[in-house]
C-alpha positions as CSV (number, residue, x, y, z in Angstrom):
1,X,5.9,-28.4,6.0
2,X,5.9,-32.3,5.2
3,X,2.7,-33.6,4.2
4,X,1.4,-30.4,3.5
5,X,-1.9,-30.5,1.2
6,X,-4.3,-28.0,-0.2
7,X,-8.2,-28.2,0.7
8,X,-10.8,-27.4,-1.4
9,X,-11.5,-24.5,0.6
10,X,-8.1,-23.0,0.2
11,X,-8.5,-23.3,-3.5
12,X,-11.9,-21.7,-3.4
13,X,-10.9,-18.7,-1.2
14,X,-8.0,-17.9,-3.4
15,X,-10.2,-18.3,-6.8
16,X,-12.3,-15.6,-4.5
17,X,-9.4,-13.4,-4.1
18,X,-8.7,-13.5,-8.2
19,X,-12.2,-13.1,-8.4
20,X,-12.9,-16.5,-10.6
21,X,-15.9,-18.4,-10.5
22,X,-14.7,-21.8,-10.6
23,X,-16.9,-24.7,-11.2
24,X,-17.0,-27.9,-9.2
25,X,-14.6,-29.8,-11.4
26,X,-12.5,-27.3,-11.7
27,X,-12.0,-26.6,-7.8
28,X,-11.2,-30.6,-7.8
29,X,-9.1,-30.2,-10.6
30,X,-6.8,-27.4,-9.7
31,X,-6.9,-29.2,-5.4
32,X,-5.2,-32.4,-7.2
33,X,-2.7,-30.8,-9.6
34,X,-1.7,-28.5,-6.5
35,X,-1.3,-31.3,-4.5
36,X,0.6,-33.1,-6.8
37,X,2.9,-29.9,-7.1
38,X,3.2,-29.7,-3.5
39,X,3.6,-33.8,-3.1
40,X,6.8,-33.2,-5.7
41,X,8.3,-30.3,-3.6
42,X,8.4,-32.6,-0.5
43,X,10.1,-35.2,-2.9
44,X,12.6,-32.7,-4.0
45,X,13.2,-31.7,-0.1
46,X,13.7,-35.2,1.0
47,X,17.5,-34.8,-1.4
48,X,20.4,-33.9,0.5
49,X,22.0,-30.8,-1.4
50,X,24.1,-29.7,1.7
51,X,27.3,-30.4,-0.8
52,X,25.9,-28.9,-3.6
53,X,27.4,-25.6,-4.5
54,X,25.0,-22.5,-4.4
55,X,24.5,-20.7,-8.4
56,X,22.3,-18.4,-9.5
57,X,22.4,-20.2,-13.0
58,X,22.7,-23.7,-14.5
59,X,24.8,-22.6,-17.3
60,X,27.4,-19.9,-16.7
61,X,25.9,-16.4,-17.9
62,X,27.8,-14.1,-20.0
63,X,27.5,-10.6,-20.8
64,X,25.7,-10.9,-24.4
65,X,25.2,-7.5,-25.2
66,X,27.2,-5.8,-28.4
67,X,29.8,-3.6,-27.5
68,X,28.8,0.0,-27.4
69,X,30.9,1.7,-30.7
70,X,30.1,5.1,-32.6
71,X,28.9,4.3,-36.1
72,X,28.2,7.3,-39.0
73,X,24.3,8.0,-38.5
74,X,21.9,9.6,-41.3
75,X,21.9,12.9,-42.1
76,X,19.2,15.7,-41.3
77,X,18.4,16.0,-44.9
78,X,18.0,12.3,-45.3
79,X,16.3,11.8,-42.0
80,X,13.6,14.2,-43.1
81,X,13.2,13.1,-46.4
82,X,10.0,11.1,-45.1
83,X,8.7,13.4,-43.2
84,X,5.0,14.0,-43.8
85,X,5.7,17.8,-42.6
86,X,9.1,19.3,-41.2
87,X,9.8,23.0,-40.1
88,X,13.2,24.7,-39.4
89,X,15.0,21.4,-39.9
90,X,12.9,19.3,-37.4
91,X,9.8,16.9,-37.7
92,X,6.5,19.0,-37.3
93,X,4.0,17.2,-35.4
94,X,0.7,18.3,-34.4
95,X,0.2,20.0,-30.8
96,X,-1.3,18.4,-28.2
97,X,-1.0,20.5,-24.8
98,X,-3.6,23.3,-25.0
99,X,-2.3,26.7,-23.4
């Protein structure tokens, strides 16, 4: 994989496959800035990580969710209060499945 470069005609047929028109400049443009990417990756694999330990994260990761607790919620009476039309206690709504 060393050495590795992009063509014009690989950036073309994948513009194809996203169906994008891409102009002239721009197929040169996007060749050179995946090249670049791709000249940087063989930089990075030239580093000798083989005592590096293996993570999932930079940073440790901790759980930041609340803790799950019961609190006093609103009443039916308050709860409907709002309610542009309620029936038997519940919010009405209009019906939208046909028989």
């Amino acid at each position: 994989m060393k050495g590795m470069k992009i063509s014009r005609e690989a950036v073309q047929y994948v513009a194809g496959l996203a169906r994008l028109d891409l102009s002239e400049e721009e197929t040169e443009r996007f060749t050179l800035q995946l090249n670049t990417v791709l000249s940087y990756m063989n930089k990075l694999n030239e580093l000798d990580t083989s005592s590096v330990e293996c993570m999932s994260h930079v940073i440790d990761v901790f759980n930041a969710f609340r803790r799950d607790m019961t609190e006093e919620s609103y009443s039916q009476d308050v709860t409907l209060l709002n309610a542009p039309e309620k029936e038997n206690g519940f919010f009405k709504v209009p019906k939208i499945i046909e028989d």
